[in-house]
N, C-alpha and C positions, 0 to 999 in steps of 0.2 A: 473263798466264797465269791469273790467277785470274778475270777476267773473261771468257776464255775457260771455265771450270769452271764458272760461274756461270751462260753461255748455254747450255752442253750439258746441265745440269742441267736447264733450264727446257722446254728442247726435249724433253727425253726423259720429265718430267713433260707436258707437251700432249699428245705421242702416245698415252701411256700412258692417258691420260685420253680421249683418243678412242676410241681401241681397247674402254675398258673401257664406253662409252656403252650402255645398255641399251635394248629396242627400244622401249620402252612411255612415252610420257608423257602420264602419267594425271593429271585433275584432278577432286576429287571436292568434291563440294557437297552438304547433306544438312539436308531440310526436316522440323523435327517440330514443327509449328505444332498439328498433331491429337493431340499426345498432353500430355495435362493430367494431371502428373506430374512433381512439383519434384525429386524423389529423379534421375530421368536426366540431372541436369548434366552427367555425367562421358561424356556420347555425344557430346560434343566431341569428345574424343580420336579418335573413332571413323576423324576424316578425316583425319588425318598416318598412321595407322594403314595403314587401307588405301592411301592415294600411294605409302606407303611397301613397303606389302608389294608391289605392283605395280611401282612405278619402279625398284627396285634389285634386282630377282629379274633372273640372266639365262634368258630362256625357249626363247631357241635357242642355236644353236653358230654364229650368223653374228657378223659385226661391222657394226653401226648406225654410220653415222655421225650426230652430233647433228643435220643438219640434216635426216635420213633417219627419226625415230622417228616413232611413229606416233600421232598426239594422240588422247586418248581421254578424254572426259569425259561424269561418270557423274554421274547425280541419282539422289540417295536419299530418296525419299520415302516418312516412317514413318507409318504407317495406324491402328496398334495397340498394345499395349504389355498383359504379362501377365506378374508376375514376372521382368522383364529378357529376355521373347524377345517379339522383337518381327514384325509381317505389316509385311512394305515390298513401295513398289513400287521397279523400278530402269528408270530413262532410259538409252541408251547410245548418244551421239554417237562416230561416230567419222570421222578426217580425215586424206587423205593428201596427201602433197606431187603436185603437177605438176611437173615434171622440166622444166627450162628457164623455168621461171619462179621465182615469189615467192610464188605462187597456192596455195590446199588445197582440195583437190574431198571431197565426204563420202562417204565409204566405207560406211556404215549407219547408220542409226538404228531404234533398235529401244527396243520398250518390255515391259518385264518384269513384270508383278503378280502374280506368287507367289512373291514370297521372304520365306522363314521361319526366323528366326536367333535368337541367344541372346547377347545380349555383356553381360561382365560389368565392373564398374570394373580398370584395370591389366589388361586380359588382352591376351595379344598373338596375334600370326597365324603362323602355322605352315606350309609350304611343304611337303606332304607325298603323294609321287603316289601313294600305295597305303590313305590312309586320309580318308574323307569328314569333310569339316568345312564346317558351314553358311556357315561365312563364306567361308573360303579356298576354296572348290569353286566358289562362285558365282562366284569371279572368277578362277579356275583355266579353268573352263568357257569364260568370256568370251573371257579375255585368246587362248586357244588358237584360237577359232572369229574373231578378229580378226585376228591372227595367218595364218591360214590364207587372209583374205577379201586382206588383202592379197600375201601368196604369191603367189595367182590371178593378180593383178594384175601381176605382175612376171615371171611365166613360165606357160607353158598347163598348167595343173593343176597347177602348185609347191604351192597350201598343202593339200595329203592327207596330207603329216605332221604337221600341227597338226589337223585336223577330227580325225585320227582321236585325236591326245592328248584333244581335246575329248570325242570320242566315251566314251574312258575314263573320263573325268568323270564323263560322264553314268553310266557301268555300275557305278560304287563307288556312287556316289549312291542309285540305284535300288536295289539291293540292300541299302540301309542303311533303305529306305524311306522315305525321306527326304522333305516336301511339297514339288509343285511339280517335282519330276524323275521324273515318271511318265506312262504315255501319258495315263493315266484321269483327266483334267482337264478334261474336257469343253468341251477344244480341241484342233483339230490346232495352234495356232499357239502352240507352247511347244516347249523345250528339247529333246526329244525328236525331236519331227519336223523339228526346224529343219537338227539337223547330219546327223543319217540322210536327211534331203532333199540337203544340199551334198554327199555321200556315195554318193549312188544313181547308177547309169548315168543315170540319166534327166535330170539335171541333169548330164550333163558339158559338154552343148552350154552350157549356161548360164553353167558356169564357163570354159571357153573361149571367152565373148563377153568376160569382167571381164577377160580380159587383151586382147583386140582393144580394147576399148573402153578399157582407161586406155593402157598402153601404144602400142598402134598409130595411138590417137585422142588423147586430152587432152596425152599426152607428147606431139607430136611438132604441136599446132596452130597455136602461134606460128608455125612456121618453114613448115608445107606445108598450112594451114588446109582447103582442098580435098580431098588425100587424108585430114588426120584424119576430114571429116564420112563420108567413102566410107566408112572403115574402123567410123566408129561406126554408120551406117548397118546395113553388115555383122554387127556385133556383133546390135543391131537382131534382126536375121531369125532368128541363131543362139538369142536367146531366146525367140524365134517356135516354130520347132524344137522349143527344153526342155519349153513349156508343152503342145506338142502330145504329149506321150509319157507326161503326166504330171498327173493331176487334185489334185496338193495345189499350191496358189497362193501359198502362203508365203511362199516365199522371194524370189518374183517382185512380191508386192506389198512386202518390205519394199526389193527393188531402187527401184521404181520409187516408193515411199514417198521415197525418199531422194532421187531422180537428177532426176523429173519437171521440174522448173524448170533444173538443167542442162541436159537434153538439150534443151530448149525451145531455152535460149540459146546452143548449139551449132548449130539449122539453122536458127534467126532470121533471120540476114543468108544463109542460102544462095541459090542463085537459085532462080526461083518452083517449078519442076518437081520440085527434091528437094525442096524444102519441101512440096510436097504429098503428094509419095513417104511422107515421113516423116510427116505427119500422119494420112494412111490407117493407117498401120503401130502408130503408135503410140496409134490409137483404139480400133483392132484389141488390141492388147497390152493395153492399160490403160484401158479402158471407162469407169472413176469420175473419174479425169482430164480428162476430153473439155475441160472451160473453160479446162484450162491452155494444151493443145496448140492449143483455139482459135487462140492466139495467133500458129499460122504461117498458120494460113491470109491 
């Protein structure tokens, strides 16, 4: 009997522990080779800090399962240092599971240069959706707009409720004046335009391709390899589509920033006629690429 108490104890701490799984698993890494200044020992702390404030927030109402989270790892590289706030840039790899395999396809990679924060020794981070903080907002902003890419992914326009949590970010932000979350940066390729781009009718076809293309395509390749390249194909066109309605290219070059050498090795082995199909297509799409897609012809 007691070994009975003993297994259902155990069982019901696993579940528990599944259930309570949070969606994000973040790894952070953080380069301050450029800043020559003995006093910032203490920006060590800086990376249990943020895993921490990331891995253990829950940011939705779904339930992850562990093998379901979504890897994300970030490089912080510090540029500057003035009285403990510092000009970083931020790396943002991010990686989702293929569904029937072992495999992680990358979901974005994006590169961030204008983040402007202030940390001090022992200070901690604060989870708070109604007040801007350099540090928490930057990765409030993130985690939502990741969040949302994978949504896409998983059903035809699922992540609108996360862009727009992001979008919120962005509006406390702005209003706080804060550098670096305003349009007047003299880029469109910042914070701004990036989720008001995944937000705009004009990019719906685009996000309607990120679920043809993982879901109908990478999910289901092992098993029906033929229809997934049709359906990535398809995806293909529907970005075709986004870019034609829509002169900001951001988001299309960080897609294909990302994908280019997958989709390569997706119609690789197809037979010669889509492999051609696709290389017109994707010359067409992604111009500065031309030597990768080379490689179907």
């Amino acid at each position: 009997m007691k070994f009975i108490h003993v297994l259902l104890f155990l069982l019901t701490l696993s579940v528990a522990e599944s259930a309570s799984a949070q969606e994000i698993r973040a790894r952070v890494t953080l380069n301050s080779s450029q800043i020559q200044n003995a006093s910032i020992d203490y920006l060590d702390d800086l990376i249990p800090l943020i895993e921490g404030y990331i891995n253990n927030h829950n940011w939705t109402e779904h339930t992850f399962e562990e093998n379901e989270r979504i890897g994300m790892n970030i490089q912080i590289a510090l540029l500057s240092e003035n009285n403990n706030t510092f000009e970083a840039n931020l790396v943002i790899t991010v990686e989702r599971p293929i569904y029937n395999t072992l495999q992680l396809t990358p979901l974005i990679l994006l590169n961030d240069g204008a983040w402007r924060f202030t940390y001090n020794r022992n200070q901690s981070i604060t989870h708070d959706a109604f007040q801007f903080n350099d540090i928490a907002s930057m990765f409030d902003y993130y985690v939502y707009l990741v969040l949302g890419l994978d949504f896409d992914t998983f059903s035809e326009l699922g992540g609108t409720p996360f862009y727009r949590q992001a979008q919120n970010v962005l509006e406390i932000a702005q209003s706080s004046g804060a550098y670096g979350w305003t349009t007047g940066s003299g880029t469109r390729r910042n914070r701004h335009f990036l989720v008001n781009g995944l937000l705009s009718s004009s990019h719906e076809p685009f996000r309607k391709a990120l679920y043809r293309y993982h879901r109908h395509g990478l999910d289901i390749f092992t098993r029906a390899p033929e229809r997934a390249r049709e359906n990535i194909f398809g995806a293909l066109e529907l970005i075709q589509e986004s870019r034609r309605q829509t002169t900001d290219d951001y988001v299309f070059e960080l897609f294909f920033g990302t994908k280019s050498r997958e989709i390569t090795s997706v119609f690789i082995d197809a037979e010669a006629a889509q492999r051609l199909d696709a290389y017109i297509l994707l010359t067409n799409l992604d111009s500065g690429r031309i030597s990768e897609y080379d490689r179907l012809q």
